[in-house]
Phi, psi and omega in degrees: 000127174252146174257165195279273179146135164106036181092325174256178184215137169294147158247132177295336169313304184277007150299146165253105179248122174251131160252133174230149145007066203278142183285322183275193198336163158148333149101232176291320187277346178295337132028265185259331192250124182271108222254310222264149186251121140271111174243145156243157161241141155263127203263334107015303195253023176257065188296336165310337208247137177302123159329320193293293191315296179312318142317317176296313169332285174330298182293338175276342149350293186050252186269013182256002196263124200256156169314346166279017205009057188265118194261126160247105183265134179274107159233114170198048201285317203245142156350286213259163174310267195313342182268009198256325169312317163304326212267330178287329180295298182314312166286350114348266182326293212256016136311306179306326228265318180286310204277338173276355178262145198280126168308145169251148209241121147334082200301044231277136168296120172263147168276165172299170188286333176295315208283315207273352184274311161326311196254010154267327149330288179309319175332312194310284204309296176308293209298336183281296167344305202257001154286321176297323131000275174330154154277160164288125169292107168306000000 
């Protein structure tokens, strides 16, 4: 079980790891060692998690949430297998960790009556500024 926060937890069952051939660092072995992680999640089957969280999920996703509603992370940041499966793991935890915090909901606001007076005044004023202007009408 990885924990989250707030209480939830991932169970590592429902990681997936394909290891393939990675473009970055590895020297003589990018080659030969297949380094690099592909993890999947299926979002669907993470049920320990509040609908509301699996959703948020989804949106935070963006382009990494596949029509199988399958989430896929590219790690391939590190030399070795394991550090890279961590990095995937990591990245991961802290989607979920965004996805469980609660949106703050936009409170709306009037201006004051003074404010809305003001700023018809200043209007007032410019708009007189630029009468003054004019050449005179005969």
């Amino acid at each position: 079980m990885i924990p989250i926060g707030d209480g939830l937890y991932l169970d590592e069952n429902h990681l997936e790891f394909h290891f393939v051939r990675a473009s970055g660092p590895g020297g003589q072995n990018v080659n030969k060692v297949s380094t690099a992680v592909h993890m999947r999640v299926r979002v669907s089957e993470l049920t320990e998690l509040p609908d509301r969280v699996r959703a948020r999920l989804r949106e935070l996703a963006g382009s990494r949430l596949t029509n199988g509603d399958e989430i896929i992370i590219d790690a391939q940041r590190f030399r070795t297998q394991e550090r890279n499966r961590q990095d995937a793991i990591d990245r991961f935890v802290e989607l979920l960790r965004k996805a469980a915090e609660r949106k703050k909901f936009r409170v709306k606001t009037r201006p004051s009556l003074s404010a809305k007076r003001k700023r018809v005044d200043a209007k007032k004023k410019r708009g007189d500024v630029k009468k003054m202007r004019r050449s005179p009408v005969d």
